[in-house]
N, C-alpha and C positions, 0 to 999 in steps of 0.2 A: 504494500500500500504506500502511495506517494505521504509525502511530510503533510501533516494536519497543520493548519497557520492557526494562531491563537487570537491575534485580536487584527484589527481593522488596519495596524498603520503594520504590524507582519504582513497584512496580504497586498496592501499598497508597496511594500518594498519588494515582496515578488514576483508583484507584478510589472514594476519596472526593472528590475533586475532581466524577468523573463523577455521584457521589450526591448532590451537596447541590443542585446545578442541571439536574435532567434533564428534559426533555419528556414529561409523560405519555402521550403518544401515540407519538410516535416511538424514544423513548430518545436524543435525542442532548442533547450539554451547550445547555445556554439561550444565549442571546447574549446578550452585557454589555448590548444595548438592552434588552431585556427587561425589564418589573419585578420588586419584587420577591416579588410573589404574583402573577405569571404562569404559569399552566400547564404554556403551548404553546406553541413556539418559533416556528409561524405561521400564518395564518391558516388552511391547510391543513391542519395538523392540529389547529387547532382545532375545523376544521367535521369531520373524521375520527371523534375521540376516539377512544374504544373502542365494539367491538362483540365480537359471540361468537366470530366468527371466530378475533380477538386472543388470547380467554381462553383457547379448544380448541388454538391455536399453543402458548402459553405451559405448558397443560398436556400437550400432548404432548411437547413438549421436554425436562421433565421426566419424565416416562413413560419415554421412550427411554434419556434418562442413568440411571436408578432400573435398567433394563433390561440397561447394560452395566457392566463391570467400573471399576472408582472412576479410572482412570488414562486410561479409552478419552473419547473426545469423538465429536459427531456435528456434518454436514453441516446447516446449515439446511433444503435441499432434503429432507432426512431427514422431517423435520416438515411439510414440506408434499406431500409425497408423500405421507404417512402420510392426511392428513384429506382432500386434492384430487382424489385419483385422476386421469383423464388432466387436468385442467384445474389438476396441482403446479405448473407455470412462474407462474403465475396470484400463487401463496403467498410466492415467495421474498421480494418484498421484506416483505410482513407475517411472516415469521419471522427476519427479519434483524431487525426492529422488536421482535416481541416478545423476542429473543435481547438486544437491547441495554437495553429494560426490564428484563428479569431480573438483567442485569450491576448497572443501578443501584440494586438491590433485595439485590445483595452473592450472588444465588442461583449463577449461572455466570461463568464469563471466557470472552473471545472471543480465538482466538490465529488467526494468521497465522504458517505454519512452526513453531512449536510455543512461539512467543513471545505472552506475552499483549500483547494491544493495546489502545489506547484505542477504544472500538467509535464514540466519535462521526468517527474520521479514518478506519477502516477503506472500503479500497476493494479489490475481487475477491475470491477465497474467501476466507471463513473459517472456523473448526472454533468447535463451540461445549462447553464443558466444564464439571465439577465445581470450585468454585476448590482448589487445591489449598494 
């Protein structure tokens, strides 16, 4: 499970921490190797990038939060069910990706148990949210 933040100015700090070094592909923090107009944390998501697939996650994610009430949050599988049809298992991890891009872009927070988490440590569900 990713690191639980304790109070408000913890998850302000990372989430700017998580913004100033993220992976345009992936969303997670850069590695201190990295330089410092690096993109891509490697060469896998270098050779990745983005494609539409990404952009239709990202925008359905948003869709669905617009969709529910300002306090509710959704499953990533949410979003990949949404655009995959039987081939949703296929999407999770690109809407965990696009869920942690959005994080670094200040749009959502990703909580575990209803604590916001750093999305680059996060491991097993998470819920993806409005920041509040």
């Amino acid at each position: 499970m990713g690191r639980a933040i304790r109070t408000e100015d913890d998850a302000r700090r990372v989430d700017a921490a998580h913004a100033e070094r993220t992976c345009a592909s992936c969303g997670r923090r850069m590695p201190d190797s990295a330089g410092a107009d690096a993109k891509w944390c490697s060469d896998a998501c270098r050779r990745h990038k983005l494609d539409d697939t990404d952009r239709t996650l990202e925008r359905t994610i948003d869709e669905l939060l617009d969709a529910r009430a300002v306090t509710s949050s959704i499953c990533p599988s949410d979003a990949a069910r949404a655009i995959g049809g039987d081939d949703w298992r296929d999407l999770m991890e690109p809407a965990r990706r696009a869920a942690r891009r959005m994080v670094a872009r200040g749009e959502v927070e990703i909580t575990q148990g209803g604590n916001v988490i750093d999305p680059s440590t996060a491991k097993g569900p998470i819920r993806i949210r409005r920041p509040r």
